[in-house]
C-alpha positions as CSV (number, residue, x, y, z in Angstrom):
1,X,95.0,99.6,95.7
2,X,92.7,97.7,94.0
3,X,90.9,101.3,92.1
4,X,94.9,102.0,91.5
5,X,95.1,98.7,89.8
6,X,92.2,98.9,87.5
7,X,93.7,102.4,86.0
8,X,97.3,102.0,85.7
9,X,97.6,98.1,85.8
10,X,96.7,94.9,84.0
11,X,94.9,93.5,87.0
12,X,95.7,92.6,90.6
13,X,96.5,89.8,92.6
14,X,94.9,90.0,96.0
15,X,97.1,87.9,99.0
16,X,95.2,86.7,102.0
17,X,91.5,86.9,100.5
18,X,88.2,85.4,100.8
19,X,86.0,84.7,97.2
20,X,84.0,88.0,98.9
21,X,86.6,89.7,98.7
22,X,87.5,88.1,95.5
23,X,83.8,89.1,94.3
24,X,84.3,92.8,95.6
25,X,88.1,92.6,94.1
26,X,85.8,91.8,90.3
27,X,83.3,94.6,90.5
28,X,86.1,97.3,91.4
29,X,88.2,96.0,88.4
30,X,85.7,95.8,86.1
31,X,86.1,93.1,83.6
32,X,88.6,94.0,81.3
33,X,91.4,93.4,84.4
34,X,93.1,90.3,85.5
35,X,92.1,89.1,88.9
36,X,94.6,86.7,90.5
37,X,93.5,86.0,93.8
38,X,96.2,83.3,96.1
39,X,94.1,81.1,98.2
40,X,96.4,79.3,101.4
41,X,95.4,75.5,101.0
42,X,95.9,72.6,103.2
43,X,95.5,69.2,102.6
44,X,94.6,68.8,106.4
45,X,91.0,67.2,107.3
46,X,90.9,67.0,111.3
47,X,90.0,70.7,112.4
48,X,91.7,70.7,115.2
49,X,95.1,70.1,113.6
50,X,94.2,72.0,110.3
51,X,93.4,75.0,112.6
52,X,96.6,74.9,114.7
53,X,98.8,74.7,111.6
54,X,97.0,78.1,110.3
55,X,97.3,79.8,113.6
56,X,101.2,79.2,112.9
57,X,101.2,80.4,109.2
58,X,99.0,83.3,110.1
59,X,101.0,84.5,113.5
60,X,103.3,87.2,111.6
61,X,100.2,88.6,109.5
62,X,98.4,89.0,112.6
63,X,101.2,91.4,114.3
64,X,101.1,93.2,111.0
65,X,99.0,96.6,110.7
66,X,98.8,96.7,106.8
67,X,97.3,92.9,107.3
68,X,95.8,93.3,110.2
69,X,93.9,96.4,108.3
70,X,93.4,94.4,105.6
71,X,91.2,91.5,107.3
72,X,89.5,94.3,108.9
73,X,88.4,95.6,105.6
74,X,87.1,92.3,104.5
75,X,85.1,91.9,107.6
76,X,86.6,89.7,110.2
77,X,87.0,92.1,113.6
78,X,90.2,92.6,116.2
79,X,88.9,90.0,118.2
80,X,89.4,87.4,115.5
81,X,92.6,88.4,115.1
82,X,93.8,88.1,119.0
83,X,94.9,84.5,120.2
84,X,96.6,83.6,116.6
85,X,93.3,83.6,115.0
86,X,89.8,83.2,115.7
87,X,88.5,79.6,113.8
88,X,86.2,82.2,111.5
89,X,89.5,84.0,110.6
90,X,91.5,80.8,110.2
91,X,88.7,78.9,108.2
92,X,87.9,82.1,105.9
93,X,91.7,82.4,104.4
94,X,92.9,78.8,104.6
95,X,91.2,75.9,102.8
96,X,91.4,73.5,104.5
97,X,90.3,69.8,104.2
98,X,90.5,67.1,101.6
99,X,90.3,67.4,97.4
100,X,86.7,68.4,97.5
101,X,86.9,70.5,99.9
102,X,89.8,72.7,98.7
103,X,88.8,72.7,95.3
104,X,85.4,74.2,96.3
105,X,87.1,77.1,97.8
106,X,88.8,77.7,94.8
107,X,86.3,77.4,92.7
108,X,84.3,80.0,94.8
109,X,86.8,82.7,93.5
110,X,86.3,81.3,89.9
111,X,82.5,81.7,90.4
112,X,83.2,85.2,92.3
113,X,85.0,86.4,89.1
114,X,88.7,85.6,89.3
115,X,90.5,84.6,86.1
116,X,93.3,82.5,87.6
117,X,93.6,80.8,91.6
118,X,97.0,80.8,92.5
119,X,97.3,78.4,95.7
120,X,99.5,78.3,98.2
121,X,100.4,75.1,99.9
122,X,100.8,76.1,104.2
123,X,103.7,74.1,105.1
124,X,102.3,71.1,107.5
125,X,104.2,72.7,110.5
126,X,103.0,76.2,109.8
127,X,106.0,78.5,109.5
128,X,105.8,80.4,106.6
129,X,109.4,79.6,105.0
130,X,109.4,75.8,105.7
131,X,108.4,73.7,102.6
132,X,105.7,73.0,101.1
133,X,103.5,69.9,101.2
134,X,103.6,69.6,97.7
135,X,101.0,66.8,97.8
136,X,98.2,69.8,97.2
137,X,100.1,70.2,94.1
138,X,100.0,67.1,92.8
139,X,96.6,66.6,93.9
140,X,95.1,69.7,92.5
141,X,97.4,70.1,88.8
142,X,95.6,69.2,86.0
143,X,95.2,65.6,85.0
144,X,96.7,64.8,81.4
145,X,94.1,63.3,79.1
């Protein structure tokens, strides 16, 4: 999608992605395209907790062949995919953790070649349709000078 993308599109924005894939994403573009990657974020430091909330948010992309395909492609294997998630799986596609943390893994896909990091706040109890915790927001917008 992403070689349909560079010849009949503006650019492309990549949904469940690591900055390698975010890097990979750039070179097949070229640099003329947009490259919007989303990266899941969650203000969440204890792993233990920050893990189990992902597990939930991932659950129905794990059951689904085009995502399950999709991780494949980008490296992660079937047995990080059984059990809602292996931590490798869960860590690579959510940031998780405090400010610093979260804004290093989105400037990663800024230093892997994206133009714009859209972020997507994973609900605290991990179901894809319950709200956000629009804390990350506030957190991570812009500060007014």
């Amino acid at each position: 999608m992403l070689e349909v993308a560079a010849k009949h599109a503006d650019g492309a924005h990549p949904y469940n992605v690591t900055s390698v894939h975010t890097a990979e994403a750039r070179r097949i573009l070229g640099a003329d395209k947009l490259l919007c990657p989303e990266q899941k974020v969650l203000l969440e430091t204890d792993p233990v907790t920050a893990r189990g909330i992902g597990r939930g948010f991932l659950e129905s992309y794990l059951r689904l062949p085009n995502y399950r395909n999709h991780f494949l492609r980008m490296g992660f294997t079937e047995q990080d995919m059984e059990n809602g998630g292996s931590n490798r799986l869960i860590d690579g596609i959510i940031a998780w953790g405090d400010e610093d943390q979260i804004r290093a893994r989105i400037q990663a896909h800024w230093d892997a070649g994206a133009d714009q990091v859209c972020i997507q706040s994973v609900p605290r109890d991990g179901h894809p349709l319950a709200r956000q915790d629009e804390r990350v927001f506030e957190l991570l917008a812009p500060k007014n000078s």
